[in-house]
C-alpha positions in Angstrom: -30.8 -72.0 -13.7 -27.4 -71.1 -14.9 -29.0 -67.8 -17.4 -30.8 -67.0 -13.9 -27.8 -67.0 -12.0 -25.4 -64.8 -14.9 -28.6 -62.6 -14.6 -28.3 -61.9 -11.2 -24.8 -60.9 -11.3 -25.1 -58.9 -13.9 -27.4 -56.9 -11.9 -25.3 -57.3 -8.7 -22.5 -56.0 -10.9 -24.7 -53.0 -11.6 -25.7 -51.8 -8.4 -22.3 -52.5 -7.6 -20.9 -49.7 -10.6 -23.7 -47.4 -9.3 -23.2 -47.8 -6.0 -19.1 -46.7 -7.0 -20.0 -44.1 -9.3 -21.8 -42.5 -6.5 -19.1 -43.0 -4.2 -16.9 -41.2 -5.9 -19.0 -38.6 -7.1 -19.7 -38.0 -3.4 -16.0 -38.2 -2.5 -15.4 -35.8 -5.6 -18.3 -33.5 -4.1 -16.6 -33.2 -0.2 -13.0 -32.3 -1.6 -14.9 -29.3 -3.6 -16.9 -28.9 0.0 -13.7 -29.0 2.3 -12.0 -26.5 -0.6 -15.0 -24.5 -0.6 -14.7 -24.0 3.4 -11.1 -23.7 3.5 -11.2 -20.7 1.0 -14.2 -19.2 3.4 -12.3 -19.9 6.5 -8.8 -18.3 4.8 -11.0 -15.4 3.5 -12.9 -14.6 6.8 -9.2 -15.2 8.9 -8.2 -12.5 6.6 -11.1 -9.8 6.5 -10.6 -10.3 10.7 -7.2 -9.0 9.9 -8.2 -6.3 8.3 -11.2 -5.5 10.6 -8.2 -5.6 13.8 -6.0 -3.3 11.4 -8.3 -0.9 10.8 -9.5 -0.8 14.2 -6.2 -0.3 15.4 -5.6 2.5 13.1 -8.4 4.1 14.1 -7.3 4.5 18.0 -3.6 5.3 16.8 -4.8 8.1 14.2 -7.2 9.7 16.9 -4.1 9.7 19.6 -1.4 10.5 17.4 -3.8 13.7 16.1 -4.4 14.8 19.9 -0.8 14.8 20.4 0.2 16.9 17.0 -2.6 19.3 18.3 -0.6 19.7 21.7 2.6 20.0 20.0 1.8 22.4 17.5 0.9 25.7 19.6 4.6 25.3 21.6 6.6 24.6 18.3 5.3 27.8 16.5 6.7 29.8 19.9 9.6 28.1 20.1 10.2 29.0 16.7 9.2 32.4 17.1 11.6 33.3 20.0 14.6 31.9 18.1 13.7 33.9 14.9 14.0 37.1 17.6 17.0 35.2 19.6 18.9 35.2 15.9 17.7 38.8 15.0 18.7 40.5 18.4 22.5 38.2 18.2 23.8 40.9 17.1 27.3 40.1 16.4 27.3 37.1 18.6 27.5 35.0 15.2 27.9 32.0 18.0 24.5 32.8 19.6 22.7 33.5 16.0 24.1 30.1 14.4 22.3 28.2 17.9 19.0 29.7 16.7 18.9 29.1 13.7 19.6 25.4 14.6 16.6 25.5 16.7 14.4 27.1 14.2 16.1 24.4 12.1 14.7 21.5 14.2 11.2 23.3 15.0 10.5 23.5 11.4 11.7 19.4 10.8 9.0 18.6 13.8 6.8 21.1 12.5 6.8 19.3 9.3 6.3 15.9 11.4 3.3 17.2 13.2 2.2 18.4 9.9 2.5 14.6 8.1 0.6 13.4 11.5 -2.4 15.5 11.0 -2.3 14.9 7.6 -3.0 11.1 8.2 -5.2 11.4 10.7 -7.6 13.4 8.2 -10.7 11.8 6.5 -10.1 11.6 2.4 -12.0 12.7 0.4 -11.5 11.4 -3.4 -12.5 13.9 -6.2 -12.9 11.5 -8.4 -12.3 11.9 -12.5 -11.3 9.8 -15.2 -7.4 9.5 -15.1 -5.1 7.7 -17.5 -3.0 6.1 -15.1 0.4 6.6 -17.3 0.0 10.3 -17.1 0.1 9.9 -13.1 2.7 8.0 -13.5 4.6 10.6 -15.4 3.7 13.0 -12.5 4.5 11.7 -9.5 8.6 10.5 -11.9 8.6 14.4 -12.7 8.2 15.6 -8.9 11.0 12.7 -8.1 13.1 13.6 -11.1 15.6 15.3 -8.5 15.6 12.5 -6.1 16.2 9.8 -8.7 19.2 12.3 -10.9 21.1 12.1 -7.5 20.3 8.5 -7.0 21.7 7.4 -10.1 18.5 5.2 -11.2 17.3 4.6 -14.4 13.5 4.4 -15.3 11.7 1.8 -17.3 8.3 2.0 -18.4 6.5 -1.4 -19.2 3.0 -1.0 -20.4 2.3 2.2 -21.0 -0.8 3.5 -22.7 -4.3 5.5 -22.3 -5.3 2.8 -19.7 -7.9 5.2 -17.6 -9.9 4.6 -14.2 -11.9 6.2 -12.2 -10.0 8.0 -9.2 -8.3 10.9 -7.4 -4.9 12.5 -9.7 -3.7 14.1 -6.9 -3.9 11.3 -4.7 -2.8 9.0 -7.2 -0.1 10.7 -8.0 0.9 11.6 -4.1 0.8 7.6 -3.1 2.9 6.2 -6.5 5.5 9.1 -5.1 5.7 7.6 -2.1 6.7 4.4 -3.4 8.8 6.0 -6.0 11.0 7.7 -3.4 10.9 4.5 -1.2 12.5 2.9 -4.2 15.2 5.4 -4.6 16.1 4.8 -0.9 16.6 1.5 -1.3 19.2 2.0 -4.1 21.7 3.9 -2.8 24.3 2.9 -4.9 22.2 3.4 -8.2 20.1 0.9 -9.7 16.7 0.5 -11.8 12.6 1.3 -11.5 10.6 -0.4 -13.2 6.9 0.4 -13.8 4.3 -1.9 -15.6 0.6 -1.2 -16.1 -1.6 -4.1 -16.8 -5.6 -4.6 -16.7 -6.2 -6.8 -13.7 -9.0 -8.4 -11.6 -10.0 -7.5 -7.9 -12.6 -9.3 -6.1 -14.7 -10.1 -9.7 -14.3 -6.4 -10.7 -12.5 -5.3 -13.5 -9.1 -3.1 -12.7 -6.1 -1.9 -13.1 -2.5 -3.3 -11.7 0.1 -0.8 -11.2 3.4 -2.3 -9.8 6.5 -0.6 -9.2 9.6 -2.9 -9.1 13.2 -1.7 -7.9 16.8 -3.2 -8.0 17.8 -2.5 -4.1 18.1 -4.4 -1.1 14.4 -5.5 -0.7 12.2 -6.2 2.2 13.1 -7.9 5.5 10.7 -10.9 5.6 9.9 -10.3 9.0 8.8 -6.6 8.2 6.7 -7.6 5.2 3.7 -7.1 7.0 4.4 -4.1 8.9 5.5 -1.9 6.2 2.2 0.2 5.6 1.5 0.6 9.5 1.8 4.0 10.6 5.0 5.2 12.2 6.8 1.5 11.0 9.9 2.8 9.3 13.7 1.2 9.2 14.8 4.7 8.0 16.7 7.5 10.3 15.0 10.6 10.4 11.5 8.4 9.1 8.2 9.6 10.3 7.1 5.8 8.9 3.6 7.0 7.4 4.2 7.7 3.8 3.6 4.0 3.0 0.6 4.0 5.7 -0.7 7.1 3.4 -0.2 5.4 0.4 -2.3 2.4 2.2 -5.1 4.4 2.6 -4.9 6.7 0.0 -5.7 3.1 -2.2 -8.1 1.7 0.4 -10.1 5.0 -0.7 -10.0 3.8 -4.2 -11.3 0.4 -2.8 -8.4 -1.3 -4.0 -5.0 -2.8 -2.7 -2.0 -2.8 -2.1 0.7 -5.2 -1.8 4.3 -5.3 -0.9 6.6 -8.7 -2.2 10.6 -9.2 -2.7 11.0 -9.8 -6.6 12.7 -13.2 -7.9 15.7 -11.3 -8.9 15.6 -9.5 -5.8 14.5 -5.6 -5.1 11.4 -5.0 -3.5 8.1 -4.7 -5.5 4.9 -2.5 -4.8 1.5 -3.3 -6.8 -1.2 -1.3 -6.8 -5.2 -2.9 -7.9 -7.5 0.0 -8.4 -11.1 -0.8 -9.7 -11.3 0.4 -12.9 -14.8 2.5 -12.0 -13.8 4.0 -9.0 -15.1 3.3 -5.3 -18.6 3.4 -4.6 -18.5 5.4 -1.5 -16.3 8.6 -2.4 -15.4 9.4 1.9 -13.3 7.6 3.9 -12.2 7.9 7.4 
C-alpha cells in the first residue's frame, strides 16, 4: 500500500513539473507575442507617419510650385524696369541706388522662387558607385569659405574607400546642406565632426554618415519639424534645404535623422543602402 501510495505522488509530482514547465513556457511564449505586437503596432504607428508626411508634402509641393510659377513672370519685369530705372537715373545717384535695391530684392525672391521649384521637382538619381569620403571632401571644399569665416575646425573620423551606390551630385548637394546648417549653429566658432561607418537599415547592408557639430543644438520641440518644407528658425531662411536633404536621401531609400549629442551640438546621420535604391525616380 505505502510503495503504491509514493508511486502515485511521484507521478502527481510529475504531471505537476510538466504541467509548470508548460506554464511557463507559455508565459515565456506571450511576452515574445505581446513584444512581437508591440514592435508591429510601433512600426505600423510609424509608416502612418510617414504615409501622412508624405501626403502632406505632396499637396504643399504642388501649391507652393503654382505659386513660384505665378511669381516668377512679375519678378523678371520688376527686375527689368529697375535695371532701366537705374540706367535712365542719370545723375539722380538717389534714384539709381533705389533700383538697384529693388533689383537687389527681385533677385533674393527670384532665388526663393528658384529653391521652390527646385523642391517641388521629381529626382531623378544617376546612380554610380561613389566613395562616400570623396563626397565628403566635396561638399567641405564648396563650404571651405563658409566654415574659414566661421572659425570651425574639421575632423574626419572614418575615412576610407567605403563606396555605395548613389547620386555624387546629390550626395554631395544634401551633406552641404547640413554642413552649412552646422556652421550656422556656431557662430562663435566651434568643431564638425564627420564619421563614416558600415551600418544596417531595414536587414540591408549600408552606410552611416553622421555629421556632429559643437553649437547650440536643436530645440526639442522642433526636433521633428526640422526637415519639413519651409520650417526654419533662421532670418532670411527659405526652410527647405533640410527638406531637400530629406528627400534627396529618401531617393537613396535611406534616412535621415536629426538628435542633440551628449555633449551637446546638434547631430545629423545619414543611412544610405550600400546598393543603391531599387526604383531610380522619385516624386
Amino acid at each position: 500500500m505505502t510503495a503504491t501510495v509514493t508511486t502515485n505522488l511521484q507521478d502527481f509530482r510529475e504531471v505537476i513539473d510538466a504541467y509548470n514547465g508548460l506554464a511557463e513556457r507559455l508565459q515565456g511564449s506571450q511576452q515574445i507575442l505581446q513584444r512581437e505586437v508591440a514592435r508591429l503596432r510601433d512600426e505600423l504607428a510609424e509608416k502612418n507617419r510617414q504615409i501622412a508626411r508624405k501626403n502632406r508634402l505632396a499637396i504643399l509641393g504642388e501649391m507652393a510650385a503654382g505659386v513660384a510659377h505665378e511669381i516668377r513672370n512679375p519678378l523678371g519685369g520688376i527686375e527689368l524696369y529697375a535695371g532701366l530705372i537705374a540706367r535712365e537715373a542719370g545723375g539722380n545717384e538717389k534714384i539709381a541706388e533705389w533700383a538697384r535695391k529693388i533689383q537687389k530684392a527681385t533677385r533674393g525672391l527670384s532665388g526663393i522662387v528658384g529653391d521652390i521649384l527646385d523642391f517641388t521637382r521629381p529626382l531623378k538619381p544617376q546612380m554610380k558607385t561613389v566613395v562616400l569620403d570623396e563626397v565628403i571632401c566635396a561638399a567641405l571644399d564648396l563650404a571651405s569659405s563658409a566654415i574659414d569665416r566661421g572659425h570651425v575646425a574639421v575632423e574626419r573620423d572614418g575615412r576610407g574607400r567605403l563606396a555605395l551606390r548613389g547620386d555624387f551630385n546629390l550626395l554631395q548637394r544634401a551633406f552641404l546642406n547640413v554642413i552649412l546648417n552646422a556652421v550656422e549653429a556656431m557662430p562663435a566658432g566651434g568643431t564638425l565632426t564627420t564619421s563614416i561607418r558600415p551600418a544596417n537599415l531595414d536587414g540591408r547592408d549600408a552606410l552611416s554618415v553622421s555629421f556632429a557639430d559643437t553649437g547650440g543644438g536643436i530645440a526639442p520641440a522642433d526636433l521633428p519639424k526640422v526637415f519639413d518644407p519651409f520650417f526654419t528658425n533662421k532670418a532670411g531662411g527659405t526652410g527647405l534645404g533640410l527638406a531637400m536633404t530629406a528627400r534627396i536621401v529618401s531617393a537613396h531609400q535611406g534616412k535621415l535623422t536629426a538628435h542633440n549629442g551628449p555633449q551637446g551640438g546638434a547631430v545629423f546621420v545619414f543611412g544610405l543602402p550600400v546598393d543603391g535604391p531599387q526604383d531610380q525616380e522619385h516624386a
